[in-house]
N, C-alpha and C positions, 0 to 999 in steps of 0.2 A: 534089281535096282535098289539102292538104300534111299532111308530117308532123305539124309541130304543131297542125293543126285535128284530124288523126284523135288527136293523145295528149290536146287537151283534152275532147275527146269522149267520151277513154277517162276522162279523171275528173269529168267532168257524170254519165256512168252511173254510175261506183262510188259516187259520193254517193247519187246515184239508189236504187242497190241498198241503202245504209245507211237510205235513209227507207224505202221500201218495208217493209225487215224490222224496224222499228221503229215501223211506222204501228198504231193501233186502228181505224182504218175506211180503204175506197178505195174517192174517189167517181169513178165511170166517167160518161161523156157521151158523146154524140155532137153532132158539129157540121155543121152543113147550110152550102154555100157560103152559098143564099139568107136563110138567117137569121141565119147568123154573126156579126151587129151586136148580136142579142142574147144572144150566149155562150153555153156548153153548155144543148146541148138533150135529153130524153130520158137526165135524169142520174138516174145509182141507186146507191145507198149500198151496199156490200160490207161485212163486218167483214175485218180483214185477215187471217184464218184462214180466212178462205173464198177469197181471190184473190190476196193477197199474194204464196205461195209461187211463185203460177204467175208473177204479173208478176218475182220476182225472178230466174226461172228465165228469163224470156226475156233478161230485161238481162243477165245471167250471158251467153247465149250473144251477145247485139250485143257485149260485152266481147272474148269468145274471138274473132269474126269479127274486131273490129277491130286487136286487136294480131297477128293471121295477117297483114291487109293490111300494118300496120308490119315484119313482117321480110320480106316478097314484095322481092326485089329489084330497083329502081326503074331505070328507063333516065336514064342520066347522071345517077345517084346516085356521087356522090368517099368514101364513108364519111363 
């Protein structure tokens, strides 16, 4: 992944984390390869005081991971 896939990554998640803490409900699914033609499957509605926090907490750390990988010193990185 180049640098600018992982920095737009890094702000597809920050947006991410601003809906998240700004949602009134999050609806969770799961998708089965075999059925996946007809979209989430086994979906359940959260309010966002019940999962929000947790989803924004993971995105918070896919953040941290990824801007670590942006200063990790690249082979035949010139600055």
């Amino acid at each position: 992944m180049s640098v600018d896939d992982v920095r737009q990554q890094i702000e597809e998640t920050e947006r991410l984390i601003a809906v998240y803490r700004n949602a009134d409900e999050v609806i969770v699914g799961t998708q089965d390869q075999i059925y996946c033609r007809r979209g989430l499957i086994n979906r359940t509605i959260f309010t966002a005081a019940e999962i929000g926090g947790q989803i924004v907490n993971i995105l918070e750390r896919r953040v941290a991971t990824m801007r670590a990988e942006l200063e990790k010193p690249r082979a035949g990185a010139t600055g």
